[in-house]
C-alpha positions in Angstrom: -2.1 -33.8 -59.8 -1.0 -31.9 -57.2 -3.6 -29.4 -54.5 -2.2 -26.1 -56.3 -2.3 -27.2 -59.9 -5.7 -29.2 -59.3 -6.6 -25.6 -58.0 -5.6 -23.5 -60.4 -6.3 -25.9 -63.5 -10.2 -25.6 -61.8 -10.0 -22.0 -61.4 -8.8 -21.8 -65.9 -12.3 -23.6 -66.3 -14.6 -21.6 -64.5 -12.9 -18.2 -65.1 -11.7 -18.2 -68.8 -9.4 -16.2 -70.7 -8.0 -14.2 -68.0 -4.1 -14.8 -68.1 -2.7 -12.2 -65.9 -5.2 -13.6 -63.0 -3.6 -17.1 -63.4 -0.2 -15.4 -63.1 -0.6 -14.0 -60.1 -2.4 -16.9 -58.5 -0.2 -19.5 -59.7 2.5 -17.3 -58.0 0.9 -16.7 -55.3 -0.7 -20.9 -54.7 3.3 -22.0 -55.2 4.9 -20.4 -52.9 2.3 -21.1 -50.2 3.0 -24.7 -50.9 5.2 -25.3 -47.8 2.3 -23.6 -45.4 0.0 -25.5 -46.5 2.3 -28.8 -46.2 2.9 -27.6 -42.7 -0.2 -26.6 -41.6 -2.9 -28.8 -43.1 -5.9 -26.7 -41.7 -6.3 -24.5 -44.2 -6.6 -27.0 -46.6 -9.2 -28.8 -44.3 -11.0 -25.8 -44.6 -11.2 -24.5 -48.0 -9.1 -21.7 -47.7 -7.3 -21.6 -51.0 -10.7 -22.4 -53.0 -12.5 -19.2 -51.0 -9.9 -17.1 -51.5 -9.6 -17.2 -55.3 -12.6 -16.6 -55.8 -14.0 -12.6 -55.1 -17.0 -12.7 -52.9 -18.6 -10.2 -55.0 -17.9 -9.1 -58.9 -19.7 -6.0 -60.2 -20.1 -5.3 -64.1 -22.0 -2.3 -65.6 -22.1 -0.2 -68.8 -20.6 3.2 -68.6 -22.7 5.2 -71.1 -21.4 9.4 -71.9 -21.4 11.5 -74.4 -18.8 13.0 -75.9 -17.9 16.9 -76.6 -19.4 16.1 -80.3 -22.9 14.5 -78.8 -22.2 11.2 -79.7 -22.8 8.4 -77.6 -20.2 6.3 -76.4 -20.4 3.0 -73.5 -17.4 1.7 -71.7 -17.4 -1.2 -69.5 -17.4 -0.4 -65.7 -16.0 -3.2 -63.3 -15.6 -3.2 -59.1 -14.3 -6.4 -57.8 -15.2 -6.5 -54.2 -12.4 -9.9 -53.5 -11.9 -10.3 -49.8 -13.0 -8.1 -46.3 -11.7 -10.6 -44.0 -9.2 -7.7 -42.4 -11.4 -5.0 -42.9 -13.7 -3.1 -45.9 -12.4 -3.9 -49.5 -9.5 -1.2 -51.0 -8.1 -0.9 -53.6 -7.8 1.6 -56.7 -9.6 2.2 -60.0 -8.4 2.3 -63.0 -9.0 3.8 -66.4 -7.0 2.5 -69.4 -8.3 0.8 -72.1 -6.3 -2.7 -71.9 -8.9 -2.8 -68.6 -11.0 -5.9 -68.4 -11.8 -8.4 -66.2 -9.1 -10.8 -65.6 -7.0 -7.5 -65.1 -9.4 -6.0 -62.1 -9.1 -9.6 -61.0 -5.4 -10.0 -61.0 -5.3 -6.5 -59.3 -7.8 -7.0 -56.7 -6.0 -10.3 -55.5 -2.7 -9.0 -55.4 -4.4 -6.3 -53.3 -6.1 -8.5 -50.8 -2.5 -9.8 -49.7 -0.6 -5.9 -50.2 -3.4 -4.5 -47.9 -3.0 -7.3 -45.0 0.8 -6.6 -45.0 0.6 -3.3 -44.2 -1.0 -4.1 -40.7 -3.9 -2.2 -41.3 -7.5 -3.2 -41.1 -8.6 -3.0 -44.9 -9.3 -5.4 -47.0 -9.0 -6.4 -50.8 -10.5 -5.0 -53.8 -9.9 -3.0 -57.5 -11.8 -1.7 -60.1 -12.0 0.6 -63.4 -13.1 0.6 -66.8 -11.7 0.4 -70.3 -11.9 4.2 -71.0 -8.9 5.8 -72.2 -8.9 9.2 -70.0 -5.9 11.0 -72.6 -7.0 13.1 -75.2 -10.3 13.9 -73.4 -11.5 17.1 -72.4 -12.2 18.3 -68.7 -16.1 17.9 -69.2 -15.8 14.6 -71.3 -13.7 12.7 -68.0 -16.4 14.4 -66.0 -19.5 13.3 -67.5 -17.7 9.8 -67.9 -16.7 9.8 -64.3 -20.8 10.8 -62.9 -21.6 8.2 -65.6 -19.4 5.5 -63.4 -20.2 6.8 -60.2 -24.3 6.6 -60.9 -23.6 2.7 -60.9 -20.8 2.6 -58.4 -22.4 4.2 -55.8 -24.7 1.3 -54.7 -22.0 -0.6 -53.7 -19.3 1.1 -52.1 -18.9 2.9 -48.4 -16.8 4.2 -45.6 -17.5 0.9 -44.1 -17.7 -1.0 -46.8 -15.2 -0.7 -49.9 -13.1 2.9 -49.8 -11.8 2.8 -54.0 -9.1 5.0 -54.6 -6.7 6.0 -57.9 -5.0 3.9 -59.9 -3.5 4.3 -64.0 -5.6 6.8 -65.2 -7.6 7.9 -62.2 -5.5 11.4 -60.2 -6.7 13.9 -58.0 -9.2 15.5 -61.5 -11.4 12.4 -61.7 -11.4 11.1 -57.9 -12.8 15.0 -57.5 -15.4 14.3 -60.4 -16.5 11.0 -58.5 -16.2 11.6 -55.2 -18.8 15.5 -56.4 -21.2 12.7 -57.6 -21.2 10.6 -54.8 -22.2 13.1 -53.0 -25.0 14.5 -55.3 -26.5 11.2 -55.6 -26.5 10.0 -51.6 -26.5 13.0 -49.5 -23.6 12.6 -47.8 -20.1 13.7 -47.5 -18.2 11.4 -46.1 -14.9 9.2 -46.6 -15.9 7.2 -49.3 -12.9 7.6 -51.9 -9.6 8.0 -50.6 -6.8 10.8 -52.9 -9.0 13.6 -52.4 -8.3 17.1 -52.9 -6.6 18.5 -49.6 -9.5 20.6 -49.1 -12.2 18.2 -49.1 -10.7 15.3 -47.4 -6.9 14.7 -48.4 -4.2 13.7 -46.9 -1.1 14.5 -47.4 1.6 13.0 -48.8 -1.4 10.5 -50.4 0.3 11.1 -54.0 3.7 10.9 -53.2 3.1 7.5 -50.9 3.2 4.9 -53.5 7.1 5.8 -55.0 8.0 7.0 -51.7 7.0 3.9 -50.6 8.5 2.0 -52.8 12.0 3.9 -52.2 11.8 3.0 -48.7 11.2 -0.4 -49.2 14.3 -0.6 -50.9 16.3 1.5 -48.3 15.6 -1.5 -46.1 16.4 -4.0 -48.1 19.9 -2.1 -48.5 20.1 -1.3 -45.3 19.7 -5.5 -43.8 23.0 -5.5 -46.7 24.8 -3.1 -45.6 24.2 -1.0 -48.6 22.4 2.5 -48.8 21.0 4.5 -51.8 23.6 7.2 -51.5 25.6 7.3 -54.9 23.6 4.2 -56.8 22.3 5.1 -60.3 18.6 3.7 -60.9 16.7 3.0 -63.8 12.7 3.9 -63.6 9.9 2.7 -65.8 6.7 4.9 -66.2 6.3 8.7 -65.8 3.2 8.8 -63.9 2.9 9.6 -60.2 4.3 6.3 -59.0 7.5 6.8 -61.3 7.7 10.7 -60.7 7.8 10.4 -56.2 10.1 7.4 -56.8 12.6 10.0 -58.7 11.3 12.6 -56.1 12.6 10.6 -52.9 15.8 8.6 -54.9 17.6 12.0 -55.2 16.4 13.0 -51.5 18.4 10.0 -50.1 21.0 10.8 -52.3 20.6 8.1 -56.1 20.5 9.5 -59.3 17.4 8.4 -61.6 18.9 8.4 -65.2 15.4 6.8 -66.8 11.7 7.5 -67.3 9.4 6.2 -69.7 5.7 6.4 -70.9 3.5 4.9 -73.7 5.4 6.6 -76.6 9.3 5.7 -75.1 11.7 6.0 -73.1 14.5 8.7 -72.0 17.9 8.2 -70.4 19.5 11.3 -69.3 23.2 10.4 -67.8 23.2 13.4 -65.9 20.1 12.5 -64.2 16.4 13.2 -65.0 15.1 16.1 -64.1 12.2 16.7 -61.6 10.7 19.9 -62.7 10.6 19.3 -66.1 9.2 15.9 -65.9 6.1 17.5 -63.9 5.7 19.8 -66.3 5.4 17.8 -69.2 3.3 14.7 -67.3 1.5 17.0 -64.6 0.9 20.1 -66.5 1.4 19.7 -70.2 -0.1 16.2 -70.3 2.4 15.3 -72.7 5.0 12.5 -74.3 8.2 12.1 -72.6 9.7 12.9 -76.5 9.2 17.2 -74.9 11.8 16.6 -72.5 14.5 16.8 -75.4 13.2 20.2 -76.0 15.0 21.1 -72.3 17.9 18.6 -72.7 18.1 18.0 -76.4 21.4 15.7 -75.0 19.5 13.3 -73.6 17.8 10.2 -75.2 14.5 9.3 -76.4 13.9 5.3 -77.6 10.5 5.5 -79.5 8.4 2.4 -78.9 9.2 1.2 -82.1 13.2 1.0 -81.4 12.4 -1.4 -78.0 14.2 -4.7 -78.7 11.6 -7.3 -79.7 12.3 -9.5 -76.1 11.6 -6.9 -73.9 11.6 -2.8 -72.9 14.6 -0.2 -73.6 14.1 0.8 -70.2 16.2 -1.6 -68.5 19.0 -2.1 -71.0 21.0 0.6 -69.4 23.7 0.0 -66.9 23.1 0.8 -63.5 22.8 -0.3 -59.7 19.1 -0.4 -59.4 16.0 -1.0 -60.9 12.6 0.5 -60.2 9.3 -0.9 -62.4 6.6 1.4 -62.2 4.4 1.4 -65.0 2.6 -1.6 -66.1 2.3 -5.3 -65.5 4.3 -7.7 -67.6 6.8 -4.3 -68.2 10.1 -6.4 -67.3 10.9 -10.3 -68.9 13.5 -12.5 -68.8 15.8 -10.7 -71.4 15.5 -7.8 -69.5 16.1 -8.9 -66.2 19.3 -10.8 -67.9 20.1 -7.6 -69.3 19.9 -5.8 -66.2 21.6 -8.4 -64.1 24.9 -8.5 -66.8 25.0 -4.4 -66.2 25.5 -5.1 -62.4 21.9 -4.4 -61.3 22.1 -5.6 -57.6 18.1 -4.5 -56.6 15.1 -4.4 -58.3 12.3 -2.8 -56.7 8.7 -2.7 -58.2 6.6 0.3 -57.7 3.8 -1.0 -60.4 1.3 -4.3 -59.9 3.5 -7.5 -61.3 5.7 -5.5 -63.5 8.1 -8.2 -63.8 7.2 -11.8 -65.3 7.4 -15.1 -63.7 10.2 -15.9 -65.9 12.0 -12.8 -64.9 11.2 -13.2 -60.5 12.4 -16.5 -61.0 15.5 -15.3 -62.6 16.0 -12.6 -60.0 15.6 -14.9 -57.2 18.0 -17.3 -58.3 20.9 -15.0 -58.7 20.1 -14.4 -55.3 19.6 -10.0 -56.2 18.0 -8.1 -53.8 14.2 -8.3 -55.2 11.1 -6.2 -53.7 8.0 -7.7 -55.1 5.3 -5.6 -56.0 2.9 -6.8 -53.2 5.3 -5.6 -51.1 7.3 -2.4 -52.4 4.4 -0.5 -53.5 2.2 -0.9 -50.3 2.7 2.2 -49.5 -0.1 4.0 -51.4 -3.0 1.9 -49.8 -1.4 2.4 -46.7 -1.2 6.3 -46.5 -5.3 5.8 -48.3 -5.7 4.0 -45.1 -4.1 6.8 -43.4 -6.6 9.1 -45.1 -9.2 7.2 -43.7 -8.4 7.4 -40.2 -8.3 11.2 -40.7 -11.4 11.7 -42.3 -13.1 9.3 -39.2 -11.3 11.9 -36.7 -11.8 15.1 -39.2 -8.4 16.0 -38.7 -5.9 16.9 -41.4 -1.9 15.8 -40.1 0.8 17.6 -40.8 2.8 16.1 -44.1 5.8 14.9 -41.5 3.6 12.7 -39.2 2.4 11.6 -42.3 5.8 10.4 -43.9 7.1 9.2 -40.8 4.0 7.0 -40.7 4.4 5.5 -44.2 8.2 5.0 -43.8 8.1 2.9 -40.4 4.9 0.9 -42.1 7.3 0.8 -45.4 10.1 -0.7 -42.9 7.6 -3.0 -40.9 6.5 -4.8 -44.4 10.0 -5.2 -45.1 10.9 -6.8 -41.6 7.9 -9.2 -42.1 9.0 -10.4 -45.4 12.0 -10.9 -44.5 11.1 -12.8 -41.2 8.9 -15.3 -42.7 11.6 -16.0 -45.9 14.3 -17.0 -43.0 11.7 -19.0 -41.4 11.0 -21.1 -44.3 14.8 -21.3 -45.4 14.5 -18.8 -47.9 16.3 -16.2 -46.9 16.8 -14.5 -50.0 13.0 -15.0 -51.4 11.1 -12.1 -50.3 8.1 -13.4 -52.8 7.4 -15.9 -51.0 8.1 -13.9 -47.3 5.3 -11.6 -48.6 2.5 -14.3 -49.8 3.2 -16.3 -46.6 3.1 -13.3 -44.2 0.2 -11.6 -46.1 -2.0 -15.1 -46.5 -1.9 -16.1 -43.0 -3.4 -13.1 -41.4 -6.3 -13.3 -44.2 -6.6 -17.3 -43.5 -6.6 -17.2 -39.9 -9.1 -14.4 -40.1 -11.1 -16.1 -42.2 -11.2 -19.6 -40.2 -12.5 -17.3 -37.4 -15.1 -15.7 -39.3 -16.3 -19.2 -40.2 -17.9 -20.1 -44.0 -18.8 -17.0 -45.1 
């Protein structure tokens, strides 16, 4: 039995049930495999075996009550994974398919995304299985003080910053971030996509799509290629999908696809901005309003998807942009997409695409962005925040962009560095892992067995 399985097959026994942290582990271990053949120290040392394992898990009952008085009690998880690089980040969030191999799979995705960027954070998620739509202002508040009452023990400026994630915007960071302060005293940088008048930065909610965006503009760019004139496909309707539509028809692409947890529309002539705001920003709403505006566009129901995979990505077009949901984009899909003369796939959400489906994508040798990668860019403008909030200063939202794109076009440059050194030119999964894992090892060997 070889290290990685013997490693992962271990890690199935002492953590069970939690199949989207194996994924991303087991894709992470294998394509470490010839670092660790090359450079048996981190083997000597228990590297692998300390870092899949979080060096602190956090579970707590979330008890509220309702508009009509009645009790209810969510499950309330922070998984505190790595701070070799700096104090644990990483997002919360609220959905109800939330449990803990999820925040697991999240928060070690996050510990390698984090180290990418450069910048001295380090790994960590969290949330709870509360289902935020439907509920009223004052229900998502007293759910929120509820979360933060338990929270608030173990999180700090210097410590672990959480931010948003599905579920979790500017309305309930506000609620947290009020209770916070109620319960310690103090007002300080704690959570990270706050309001611009307590806090914010800038361009925090548009970082994550424009991010992603940029990541691709690279990856065209080292081709030859540019967005100008491709047609893209985009899962999810939330802010990741909506600033990834927002910057693809600044540098010139036309979005033709959205999609939330009701279906999916395809407009040819392009979706359109305002009215996808209004009905997911304002309205609160399913995607099925935007006929209302464009009655010739179309709307697949859930229901219609094909049983093998998502409706999404079964248009034709140049490029491809997950941002939803883990697990959004499999094999047929990504056959699908390849036969309609996708050349790119970028992913804006957290492992949107299965292993069956990266595998694919690699091997027709497609420009891929993985996940770890692309959608850096939101923890890297939070980061951003930070540093604002330790200088109380606000910057202007074009220092702020320029900032994000040059760390959006550094990530790339790494990835695609380390891939050529390990003759894998065309793998930026396992550029990313590599790059990402060796400044967490190294920092780790130097921090000794902690």
């Amino acid at each position: 039995m070889s290290y990685i399985h013997k490693t992962i097959c271990e890690l199935v026994a002492s953590s069970p049930a939690q199949a989207e942290f194996y994924q991303a582990v087991e894709e992470v271990l294998e394509s470490l495999e010839p670092l660790l053949e090359s450079e048996p120290r981190y083997r000597a040392s228990g590297i692998i075996e300390r870092l899949v394992e979080p060096e602190r898990q956090i579970m707590f009952r979330v008890p509220w009550v309702h508009d009509q008085g009645q009790v209810k009690v969510n499950k309330g998880y922070r998984v505190e994974f790595n701070s070799a690089l700096g104090p644990y980040k990483g997002g919360l969030r609220f959905h109800p398919s939330v449990n803990a191999g999820i925040i697991k799979f999240l928060g070690f995705e996050q510990i390698f995304k984090n180290a990418l960027t450069g910048l001295p954070i380090g790994g960590g998620k969290g949330g709870a299985n509360f289902n935020p739509k439907g509920r009223s202002d004052q229900e998502i508040m007293r759910f929120c003080q509820s979360f933060m009452n338990e929270l608030y023990r173990h999180i700090g400026p210097s410590t672990d910053v959480p931010a948003g994630d599905i579920g979790v915007g500017a309305r309930e960071i506000g609620y947290l971030f009020g209770q916070y302060k109620r319960l310690t005293g103090r007002y300080e940088g704690v959570l990270t996509g706050k309001g611009l008048l307590w806090g914010g930065s800038l361009v925090r909610r548009e970082a994550t799509g424009y991010g992603c965006v940029y990541f691709a503009e690279s990856m065209l760019q080292s081709n030859a290629e540019s967005l100008s004139g491709k047609t893209c496909l985009v899962s999810g309707a939330g802010n990741v999908a909506t600033y990834t539509i927002e910057k693809l028809y600044q540098l010139g692409a036309k979005p033709v696809t959205c999609s939330d947890s009701t279906g999916t529309i395809y407009d040819s002539h392009g979706i359109d901005l305002d009215t996808l705001k209004h009905i997911k920003e304002t309205l609160r709403v399913s995607l099925q309003e935007y006929l209302k505006e464009f009655p010739n566009a179309e709307f697949t129901p859930v229901d219609a998807y094909p049983e093998d995979g998502h409706a999404v990505w079964r248009y034709k077009a140049d490029m491809a942009f997950p941002c939803a949901t883990q697990n959004e984009l499999t094999e047929a899909d990504a056959r699908a997409l390849i036969e309609n003369g996708c050349m790119c796939v970028t992913e804006g959400a957290n492992m949107p695409s299965t292993s069956e489906a990266v595998e694919l994508f690699i091997a027709e040798k497609i420009l891929y962005g993985p996940g770890k990668a692309a959608n850096a860019g939101g923890v890297a403008t939070s980061q951003l925040e930070m540093s604002q909030n330790a200088s109380m200063q606000q910057w202007p939202f074009e220092k702020v962009e320029t900032r994000l794109r040059e760390i959006m076009a550094g990530i790339y440059t790494r990835c695609s560095k380390t891939a050529k050194a390990f003759d894998q030119p065309n793998n930026l999964v396992l550029g990313a892992n590599i790059s990402g894992f060796r400044d967490v090892a190294d920092a780790m060997l130097e921090q000794g067995v902690v």
